[in-house]
C-alpha positions as CSV (number, residue, x, y, z in Angstrom):
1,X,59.5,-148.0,-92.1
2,X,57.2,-150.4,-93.8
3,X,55.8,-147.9,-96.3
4,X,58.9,-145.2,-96.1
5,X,60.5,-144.5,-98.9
6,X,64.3,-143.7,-98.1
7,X,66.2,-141.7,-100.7
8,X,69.4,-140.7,-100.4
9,X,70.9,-138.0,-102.7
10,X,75.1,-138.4,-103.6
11,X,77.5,-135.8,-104.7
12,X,81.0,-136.5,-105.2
13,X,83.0,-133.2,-103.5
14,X,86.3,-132.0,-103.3
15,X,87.6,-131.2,-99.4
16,X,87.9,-127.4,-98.9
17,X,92.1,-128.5,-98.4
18,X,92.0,-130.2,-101.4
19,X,93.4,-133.0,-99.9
20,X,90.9,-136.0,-100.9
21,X,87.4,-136.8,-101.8
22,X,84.4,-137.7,-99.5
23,X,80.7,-138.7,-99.8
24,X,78.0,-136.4,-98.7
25,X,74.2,-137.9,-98.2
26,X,71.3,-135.8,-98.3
27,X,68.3,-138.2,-96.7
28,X,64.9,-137.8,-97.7
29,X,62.4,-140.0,-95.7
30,X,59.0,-140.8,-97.0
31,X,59.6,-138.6,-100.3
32,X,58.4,-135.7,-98.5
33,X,60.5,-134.6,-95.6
34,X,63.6,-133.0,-96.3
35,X,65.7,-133.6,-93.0
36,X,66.7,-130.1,-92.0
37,X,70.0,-131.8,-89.9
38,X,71.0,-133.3,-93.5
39,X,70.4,-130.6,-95.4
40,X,72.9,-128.5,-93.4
41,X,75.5,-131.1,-93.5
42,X,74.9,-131.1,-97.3
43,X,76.1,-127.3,-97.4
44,X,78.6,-127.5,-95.0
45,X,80.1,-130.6,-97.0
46,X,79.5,-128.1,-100.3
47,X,81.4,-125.1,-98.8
48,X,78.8,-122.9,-97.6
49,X,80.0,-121.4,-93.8
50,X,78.8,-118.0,-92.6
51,X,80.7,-114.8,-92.7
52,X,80.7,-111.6,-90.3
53,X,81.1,-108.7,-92.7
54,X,81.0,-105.6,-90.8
55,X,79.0,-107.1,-87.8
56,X,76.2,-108.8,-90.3
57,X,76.5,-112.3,-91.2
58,X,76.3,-113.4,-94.7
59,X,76.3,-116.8,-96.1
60,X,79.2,-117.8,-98.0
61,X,80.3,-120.8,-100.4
62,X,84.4,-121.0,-99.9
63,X,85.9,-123.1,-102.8
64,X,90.1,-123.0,-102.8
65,X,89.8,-119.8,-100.3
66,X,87.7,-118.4,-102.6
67,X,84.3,-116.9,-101.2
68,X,81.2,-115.8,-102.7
69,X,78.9,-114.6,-101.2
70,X,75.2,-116.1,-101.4
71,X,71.8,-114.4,-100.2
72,X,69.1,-117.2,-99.6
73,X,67.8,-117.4,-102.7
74,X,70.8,-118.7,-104.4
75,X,71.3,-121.3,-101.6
76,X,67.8,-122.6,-102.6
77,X,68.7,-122.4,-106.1
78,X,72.5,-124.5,-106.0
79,X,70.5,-126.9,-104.0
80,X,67.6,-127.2,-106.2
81,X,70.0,-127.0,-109.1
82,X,71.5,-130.5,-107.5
83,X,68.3,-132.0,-107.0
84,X,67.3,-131.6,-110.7
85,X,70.5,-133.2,-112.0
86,X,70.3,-136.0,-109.1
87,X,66.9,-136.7,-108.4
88,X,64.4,-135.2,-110.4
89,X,61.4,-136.9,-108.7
90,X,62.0,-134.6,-105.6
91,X,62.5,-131.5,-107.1
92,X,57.7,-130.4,-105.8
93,X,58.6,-131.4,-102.4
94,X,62.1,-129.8,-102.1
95,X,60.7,-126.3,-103.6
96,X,58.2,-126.6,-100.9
97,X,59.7,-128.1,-97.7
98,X,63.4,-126.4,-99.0
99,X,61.7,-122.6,-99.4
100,X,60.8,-123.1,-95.7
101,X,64.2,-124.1,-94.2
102,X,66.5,-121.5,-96.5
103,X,64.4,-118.8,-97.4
104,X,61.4,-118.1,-95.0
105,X,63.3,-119.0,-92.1
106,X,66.8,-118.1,-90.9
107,X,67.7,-121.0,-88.4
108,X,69.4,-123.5,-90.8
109,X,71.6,-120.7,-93.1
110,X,72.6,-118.9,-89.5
111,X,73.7,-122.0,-87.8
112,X,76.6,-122.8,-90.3
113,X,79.9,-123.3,-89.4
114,X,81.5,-119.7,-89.4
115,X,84.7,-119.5,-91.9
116,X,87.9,-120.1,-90.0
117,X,89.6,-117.8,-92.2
118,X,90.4,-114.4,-92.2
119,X,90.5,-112.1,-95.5
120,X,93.6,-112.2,-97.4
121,X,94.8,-107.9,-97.1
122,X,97.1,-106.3,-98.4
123,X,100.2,-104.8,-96.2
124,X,102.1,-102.0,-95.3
125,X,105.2,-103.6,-97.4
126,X,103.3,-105.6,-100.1
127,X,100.3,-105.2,-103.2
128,X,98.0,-108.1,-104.0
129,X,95.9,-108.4,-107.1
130,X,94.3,-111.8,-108.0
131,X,94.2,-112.6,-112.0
132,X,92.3,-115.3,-113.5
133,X,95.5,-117.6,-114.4
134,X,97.8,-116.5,-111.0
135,X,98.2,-114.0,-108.2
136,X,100.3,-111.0,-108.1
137,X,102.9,-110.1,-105.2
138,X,104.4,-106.6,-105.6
139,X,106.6,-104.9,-103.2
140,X,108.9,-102.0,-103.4
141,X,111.6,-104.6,-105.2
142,X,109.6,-107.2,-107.1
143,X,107.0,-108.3,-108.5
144,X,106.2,-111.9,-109.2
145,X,103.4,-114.0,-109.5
146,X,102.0,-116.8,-107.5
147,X,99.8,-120.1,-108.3
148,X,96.3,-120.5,-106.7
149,X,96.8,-124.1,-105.4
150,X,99.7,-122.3,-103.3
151,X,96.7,-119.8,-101.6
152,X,95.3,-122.4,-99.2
153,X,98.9,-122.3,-97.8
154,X,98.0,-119.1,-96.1
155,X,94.5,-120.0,-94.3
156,X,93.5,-116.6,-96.0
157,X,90.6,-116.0,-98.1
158,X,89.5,-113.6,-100.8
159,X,86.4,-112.8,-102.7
160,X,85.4,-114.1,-106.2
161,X,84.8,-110.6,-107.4
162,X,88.1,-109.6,-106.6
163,X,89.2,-112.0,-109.5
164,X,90.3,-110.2,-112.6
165,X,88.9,-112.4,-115.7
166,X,92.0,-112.1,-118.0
167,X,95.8,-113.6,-117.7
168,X,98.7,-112.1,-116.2
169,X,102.7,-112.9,-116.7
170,X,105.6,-110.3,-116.3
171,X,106.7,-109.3,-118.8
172,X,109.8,-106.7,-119.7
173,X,108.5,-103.2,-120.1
174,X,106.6,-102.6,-122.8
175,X,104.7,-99.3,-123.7
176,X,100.9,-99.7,-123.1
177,X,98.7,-97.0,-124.7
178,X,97.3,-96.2,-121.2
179,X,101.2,-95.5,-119.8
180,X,101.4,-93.1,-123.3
181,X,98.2,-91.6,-122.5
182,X,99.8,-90.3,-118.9
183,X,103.3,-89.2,-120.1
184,X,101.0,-86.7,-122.7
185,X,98.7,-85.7,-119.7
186,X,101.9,-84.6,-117.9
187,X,104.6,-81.9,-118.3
188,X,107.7,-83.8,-116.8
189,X,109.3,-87.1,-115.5
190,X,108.2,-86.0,-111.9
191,X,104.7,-85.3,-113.0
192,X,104.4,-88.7,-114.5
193,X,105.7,-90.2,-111.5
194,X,103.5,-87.7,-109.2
195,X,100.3,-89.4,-111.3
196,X,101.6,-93.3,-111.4
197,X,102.5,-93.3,-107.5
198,X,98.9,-91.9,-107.1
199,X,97.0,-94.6,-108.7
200,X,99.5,-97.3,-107.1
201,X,98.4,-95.2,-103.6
202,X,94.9,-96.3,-104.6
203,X,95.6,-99.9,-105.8
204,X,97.1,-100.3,-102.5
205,X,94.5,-101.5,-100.2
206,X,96.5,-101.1,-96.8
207,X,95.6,-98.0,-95.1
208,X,98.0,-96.4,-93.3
209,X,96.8,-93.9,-90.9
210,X,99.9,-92.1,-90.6
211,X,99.1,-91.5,-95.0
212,X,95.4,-91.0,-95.0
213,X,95.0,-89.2,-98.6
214,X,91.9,-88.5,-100.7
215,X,93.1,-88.4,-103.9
216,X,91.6,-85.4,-106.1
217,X,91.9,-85.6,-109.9
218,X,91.3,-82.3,-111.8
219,X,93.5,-80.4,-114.3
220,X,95.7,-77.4,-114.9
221,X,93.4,-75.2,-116.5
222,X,90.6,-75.4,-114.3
223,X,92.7,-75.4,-111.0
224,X,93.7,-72.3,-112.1
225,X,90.6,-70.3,-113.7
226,X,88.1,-71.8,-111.7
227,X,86.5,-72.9,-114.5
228,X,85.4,-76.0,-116.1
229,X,87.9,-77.6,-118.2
230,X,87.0,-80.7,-118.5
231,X,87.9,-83.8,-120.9
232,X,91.7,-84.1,-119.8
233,X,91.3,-87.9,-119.2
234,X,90.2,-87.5,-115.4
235,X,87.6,-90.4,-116.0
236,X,90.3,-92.7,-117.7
237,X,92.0,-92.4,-115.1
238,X,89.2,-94.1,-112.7
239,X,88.3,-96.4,-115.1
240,X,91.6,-97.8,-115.6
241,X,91.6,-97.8,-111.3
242,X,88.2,-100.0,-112.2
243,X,89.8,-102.6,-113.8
244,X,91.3,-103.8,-111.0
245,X,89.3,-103.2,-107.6
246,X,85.8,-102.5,-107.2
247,X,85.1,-98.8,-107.4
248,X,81.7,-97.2,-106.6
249,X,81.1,-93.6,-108.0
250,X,78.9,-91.2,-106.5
251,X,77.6,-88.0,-108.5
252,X,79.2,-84.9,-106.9
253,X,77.3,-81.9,-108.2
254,X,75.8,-79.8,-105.9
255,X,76.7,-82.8,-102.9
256,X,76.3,-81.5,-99.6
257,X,77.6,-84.1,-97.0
258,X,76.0,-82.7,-94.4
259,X,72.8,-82.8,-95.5
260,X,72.6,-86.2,-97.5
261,X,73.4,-88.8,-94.9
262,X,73.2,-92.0,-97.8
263,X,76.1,-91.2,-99.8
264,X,77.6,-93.9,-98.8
265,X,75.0,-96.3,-99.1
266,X,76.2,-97.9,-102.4
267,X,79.4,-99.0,-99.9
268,X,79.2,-102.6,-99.6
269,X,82.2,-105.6,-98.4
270,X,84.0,-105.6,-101.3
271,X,84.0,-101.8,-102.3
272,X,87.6,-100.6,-102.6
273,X,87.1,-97.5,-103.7
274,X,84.6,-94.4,-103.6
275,X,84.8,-91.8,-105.9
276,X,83.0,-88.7,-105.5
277,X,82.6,-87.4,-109.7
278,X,82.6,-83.8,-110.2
279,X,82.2,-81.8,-106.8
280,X,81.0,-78.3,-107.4
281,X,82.9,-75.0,-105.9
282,X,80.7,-75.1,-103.5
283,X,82.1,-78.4,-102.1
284,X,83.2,-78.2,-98.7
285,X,86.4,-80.4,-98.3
286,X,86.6,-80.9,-94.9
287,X,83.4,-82.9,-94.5
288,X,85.0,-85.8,-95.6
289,X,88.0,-85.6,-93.3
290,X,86.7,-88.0,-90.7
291,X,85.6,-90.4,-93.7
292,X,89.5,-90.1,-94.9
293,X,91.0,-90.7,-91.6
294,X,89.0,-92.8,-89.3
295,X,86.0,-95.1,-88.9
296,X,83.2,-95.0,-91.9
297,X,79.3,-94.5,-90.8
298,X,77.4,-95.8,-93.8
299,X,73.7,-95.1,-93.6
300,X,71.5,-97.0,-95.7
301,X,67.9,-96.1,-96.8
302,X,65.4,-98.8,-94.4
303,X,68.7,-100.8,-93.2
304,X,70.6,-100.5,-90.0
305,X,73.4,-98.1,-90.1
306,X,76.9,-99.7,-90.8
307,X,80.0,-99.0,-89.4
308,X,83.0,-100.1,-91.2
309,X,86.3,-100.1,-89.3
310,X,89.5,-97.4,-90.5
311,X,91.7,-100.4,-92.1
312,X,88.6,-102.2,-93.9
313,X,86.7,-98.7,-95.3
314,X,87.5,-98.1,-99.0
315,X,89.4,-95.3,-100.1
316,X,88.4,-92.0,-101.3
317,X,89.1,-90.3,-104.4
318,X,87.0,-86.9,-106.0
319,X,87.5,-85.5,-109.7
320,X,86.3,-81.7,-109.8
321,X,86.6,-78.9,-112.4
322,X,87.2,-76.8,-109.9
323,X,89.5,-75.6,-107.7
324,X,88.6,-76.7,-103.9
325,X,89.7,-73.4,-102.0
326,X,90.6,-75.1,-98.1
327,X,93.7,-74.8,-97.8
328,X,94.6,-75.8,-93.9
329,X,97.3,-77.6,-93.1
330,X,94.8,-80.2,-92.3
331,X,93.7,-79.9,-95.6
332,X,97.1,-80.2,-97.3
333,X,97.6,-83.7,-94.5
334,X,94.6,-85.1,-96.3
335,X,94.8,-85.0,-99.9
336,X,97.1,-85.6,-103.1
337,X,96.3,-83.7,-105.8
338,X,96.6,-85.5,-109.5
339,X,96.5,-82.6,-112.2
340,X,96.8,-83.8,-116.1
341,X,97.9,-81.3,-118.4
342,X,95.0,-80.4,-120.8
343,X,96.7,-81.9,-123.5
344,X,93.3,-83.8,-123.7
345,X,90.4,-81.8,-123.7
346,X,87.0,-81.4,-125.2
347,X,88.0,-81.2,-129.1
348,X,91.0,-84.0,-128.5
349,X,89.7,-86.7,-126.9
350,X,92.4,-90.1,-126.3
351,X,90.4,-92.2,-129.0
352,X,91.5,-89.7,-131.1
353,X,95.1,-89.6,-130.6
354,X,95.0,-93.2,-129.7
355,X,92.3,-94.7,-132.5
356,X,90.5,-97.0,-130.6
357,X,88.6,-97.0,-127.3
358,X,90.6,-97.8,-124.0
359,X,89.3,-101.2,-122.7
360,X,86.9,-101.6,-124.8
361,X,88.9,-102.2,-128.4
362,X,92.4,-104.1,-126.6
363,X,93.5,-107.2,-127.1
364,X,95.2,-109.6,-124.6
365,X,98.6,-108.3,-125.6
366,X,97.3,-104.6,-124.7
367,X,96.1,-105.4,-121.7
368,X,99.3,-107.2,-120.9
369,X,101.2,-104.7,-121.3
370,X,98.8,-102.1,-119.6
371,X,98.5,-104.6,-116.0
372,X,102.3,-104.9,-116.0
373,X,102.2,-100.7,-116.5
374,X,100.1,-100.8,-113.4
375,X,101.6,-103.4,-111.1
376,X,105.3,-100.9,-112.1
377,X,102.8,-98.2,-110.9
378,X,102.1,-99.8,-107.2
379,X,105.5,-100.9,-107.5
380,X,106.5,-97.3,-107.6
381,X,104.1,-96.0,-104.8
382,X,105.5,-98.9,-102.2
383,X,109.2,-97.9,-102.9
384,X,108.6,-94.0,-103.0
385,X,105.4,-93.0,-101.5
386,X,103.0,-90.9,-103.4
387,X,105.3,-88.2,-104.5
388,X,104.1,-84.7,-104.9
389,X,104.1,-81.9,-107.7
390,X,103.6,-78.7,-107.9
391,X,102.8,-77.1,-111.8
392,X,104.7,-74.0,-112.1
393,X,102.4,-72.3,-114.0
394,X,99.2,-73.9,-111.7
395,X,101.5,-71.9,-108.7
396,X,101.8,-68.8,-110.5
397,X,98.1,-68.8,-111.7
398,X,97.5,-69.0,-108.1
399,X,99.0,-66.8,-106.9
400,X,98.0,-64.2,-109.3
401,X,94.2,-65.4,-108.1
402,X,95.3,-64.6,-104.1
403,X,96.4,-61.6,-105.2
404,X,96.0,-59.5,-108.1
405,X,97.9,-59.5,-111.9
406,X,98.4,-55.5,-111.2
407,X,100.4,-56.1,-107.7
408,X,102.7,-59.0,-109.4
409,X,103.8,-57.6,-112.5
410,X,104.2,-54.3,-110.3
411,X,106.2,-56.4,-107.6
412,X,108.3,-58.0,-110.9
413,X,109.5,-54.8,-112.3
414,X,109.6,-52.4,-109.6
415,X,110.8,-53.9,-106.7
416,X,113.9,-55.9,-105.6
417,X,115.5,-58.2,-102.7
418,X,117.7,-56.2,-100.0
419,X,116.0,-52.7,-100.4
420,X,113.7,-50.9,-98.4
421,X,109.7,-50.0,-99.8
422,X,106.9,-47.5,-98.7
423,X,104.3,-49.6,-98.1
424,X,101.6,-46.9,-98.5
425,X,103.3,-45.9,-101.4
426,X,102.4,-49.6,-102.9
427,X,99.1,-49.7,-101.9
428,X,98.5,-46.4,-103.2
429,X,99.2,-48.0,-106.9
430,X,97.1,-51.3,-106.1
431,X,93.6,-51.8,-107.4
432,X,92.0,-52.6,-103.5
433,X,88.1,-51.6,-103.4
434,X,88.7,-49.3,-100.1
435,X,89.1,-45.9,-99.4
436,X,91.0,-46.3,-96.5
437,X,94.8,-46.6,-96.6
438,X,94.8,-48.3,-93.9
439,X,92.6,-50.8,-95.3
440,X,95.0,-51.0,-98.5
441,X,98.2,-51.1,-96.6
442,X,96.7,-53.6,-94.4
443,X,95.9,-55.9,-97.6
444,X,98.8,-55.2,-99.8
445,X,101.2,-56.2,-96.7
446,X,98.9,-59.3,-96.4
447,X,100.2,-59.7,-100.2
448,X,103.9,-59.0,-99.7
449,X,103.7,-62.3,-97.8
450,X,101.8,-64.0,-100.0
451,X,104.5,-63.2,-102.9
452,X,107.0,-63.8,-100.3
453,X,106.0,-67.1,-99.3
454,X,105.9,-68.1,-103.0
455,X,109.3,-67.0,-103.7
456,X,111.1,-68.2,-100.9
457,X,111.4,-64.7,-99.2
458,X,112.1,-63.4,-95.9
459,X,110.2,-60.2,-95.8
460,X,111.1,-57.7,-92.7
461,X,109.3,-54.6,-92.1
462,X,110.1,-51.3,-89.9
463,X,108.0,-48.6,-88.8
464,X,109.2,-45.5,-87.5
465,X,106.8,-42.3,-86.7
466,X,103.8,-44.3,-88.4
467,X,105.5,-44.8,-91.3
468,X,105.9,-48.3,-92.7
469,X,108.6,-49.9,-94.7
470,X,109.4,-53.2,-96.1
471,X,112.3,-55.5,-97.7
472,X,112.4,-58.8,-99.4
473,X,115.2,-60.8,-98.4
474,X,116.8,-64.1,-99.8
475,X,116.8,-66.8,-97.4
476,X,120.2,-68.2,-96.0
């Protein structure tokens, strides 16, 4: 090598087990070659491994069992980044010889070791959530937190973005504004809890198929009119979800999941959470029941579709104004229903009540106080479940709406348990748009069960001659 000119570039790194230090060269020869052999060893030594996300390998930099993902560009950039604070005097012929090897071709990035770990996942028993300062364990009877020189114990790994950029400690329970905010949105100790074991549900990453739930935020007022209501702190409620996992909304209005086969295409590896806003009447539940409770077909615009896998698809949440009319009992299997109170609405807004804007105007003891509210809130959902309500006056509105105001109040001052009715004489007093009374006997009876069903009633009927009667009874 009488007129080569060897170079050899040094950096001084830290072993992925953080267990000791080694040398890594990068040879150039001749100042203008950059050895492609080297240069691989160079990211290997650096962290970089690929990834198979959903069947498409990515290139990933794992520091501590942390991984971020990296698209070629970047590669080029950390290594061109090192040869501008190492050797300067290379920096024309890496840009040219190092575009070739990371960016126009795929050879060198797609031979990488892959990553020998698998994703750190949350289980049936226990919550995860990573904070900037620690890691948080929560199960149905603790939560405590954990140091990140411990995670490498595990031979797990987790994403950078997953990292929430602000401390966490427990602390005893103190009120948070956010945990106020709920306890006025709700009518009752089991409404709260209804609402808190909902978001934990979501916060929860482990999907159980034996609880596959979309969770559907509305409120009170427009579950029972029909109408929009809006303003009741619906949105809050996913941004406070937003603060810890990685949600993706999608605009609902006049959606048609039939028709538009990208909805999901905003899904990506580290999306926890989709969140269809706003959904119209006209929004036909049981299109997303495959979504909810089995494997997730994302189509993307020019891209290969992807399939994501039941226990690895995010969960799926909707906010509407409006009542969603299916109700199936495979409906009922596959959602959770989170109704806030109106106490919020259009003219009183939570800045308001509150002074300040949530997440925006807190300091670190607010948000203290508000994680710690939310880890009692998973806390809560691992120990109970998510735990159902049903608003009295949401129940009666309904079923007013299946039936009619005239037939209740009617029902309510007329009739009583353990006697026997005419029926034709009841639907001769009903407001039914027939002339046939057997058309209105058909529908009021179809009535009497409704109301029965409501009030925990038998209801026994006997004909004789033609002649129809009926009886509410109280259930043994």
């Amino acid at each position: 090598m009488n007129d080569a000119i060897a170079h050899c570039l040094k950096n001084v790194l830290f072993d992925l087990d953080g267990e000791y230090n080694t040398f890594i060269d990068l040879e150039i020869r001749d100042g203008k070659k950059v050895d492609p052999s080297l240069l691989k060893k160079f990211l290997q030594a650096n962290g970089f491994r690929n990834l198979k996300i959903y069947n498409v390998s990515k290139v990933i930099k794992l520091t501590q069992n942390i991984v971020e993902v990296f698209t070629p560009q970047e590669v080029f950039n950390y290594c061109l980044k090192f040869i501008e604070s190492h050797y300067s005097d290379f920096e024309a012929v890496f840009i040219e010889q190092g575009e070739k090897y990371l960016i126009s071709k795929k050879a060198l990035l797609g031979s990488l070791k892959p990553i020998e770990f698998k994703k750190f996942k949350d289980d049936i028993l226990t919550s995860r959530h990573f904070f900037n300062n620690c890691f948080v364990e929560v199960t149905s009877n603790e939560i405590k937190t954990n140091f990140y020189k411990d995670l490498h114990k595990h031979k797990k790994y987790i994403f950078k973005d997953a990292i929430i950029d602000r401390p966490f400690e427990v602390r005893p329970k103190e009120l948070s504004d956010f945990e106020k905010f709920l306890k006025l949105s709700t009518n009752s100790d089991l409404h709260f809890e209804s609402v808190c074991t909902s978001i934990g549900y979501l916060l929860h990453s482990f999907k159980n198929p034996a609880n596959a739930k979309a969770i559907i935020l509305s409120d009170v007022l427009s579950q029972a009119t029909n109408e929009p209501n809006g303003r009741s702190g619906k949105g809050l409620i996913i941004k406070a979800i937003a603060e810890f996992i990685n949600v993706i909304e999608y605009n609902g209005k006049n959606l048609d999941l039939k028709r538009d086969k990208f909805v999901y295409q905003s899904i990506d590896y580290n999306t926890d959470l989709f969140v269809i806003q706003d959904v119209s009447k006209s929004f036909d539940f049981e299109d997303l029941f495959s979504q909810i409770t089995d494997k997730m077909d994302v189509q993307r615009k020019h891209i290969n579709k992807m399939i994501i896998d039941f226990a690895s698809s995010p969960k799926i949440a909707l906010t509407t104004n409006y009542t969603i009319p299916q109700n199936t009992d495979s409906y009922a299997d596959r959602k959770q229903l989170i109704l806030l109170n109106n106490y919020f609405n259009a003219n009183h807004k939570p800045e308001n009540e509150f002074k300040e804007l949530f997440f925006v105007q807190w300091d670190e003891k607010q948000f203290l106080a508000f994680d710690n509210f939310v880890m009692r809130c998973i806390q809560s959902f691992l120990k109970n479940g998510l735990i159902n309500y049903d608003d009295p006056e949401l129940q009666k509105q309904n079923l007013i709406n299946n039936t009619s105001k005239v037939f209740i109040d009617l029902i309510e001052s007329q009739y009583f348990t353990n006697e026997y009715y005419l029926l034709k004489e009841l639907a001769a007093q009903l407001e039914i748009n027939s002339n046939e009374n057997s058309v209105k006997s058909k529908i009021a009876m179809q009535w009497l069960n409704t109301y029965a069903k409501y009030n925990n009633f038998n209801i026994e009927t006997r004909t004789s001659a033609g002649v129809v009667k009926f009886c509410f009874l109280n259930k043994s």
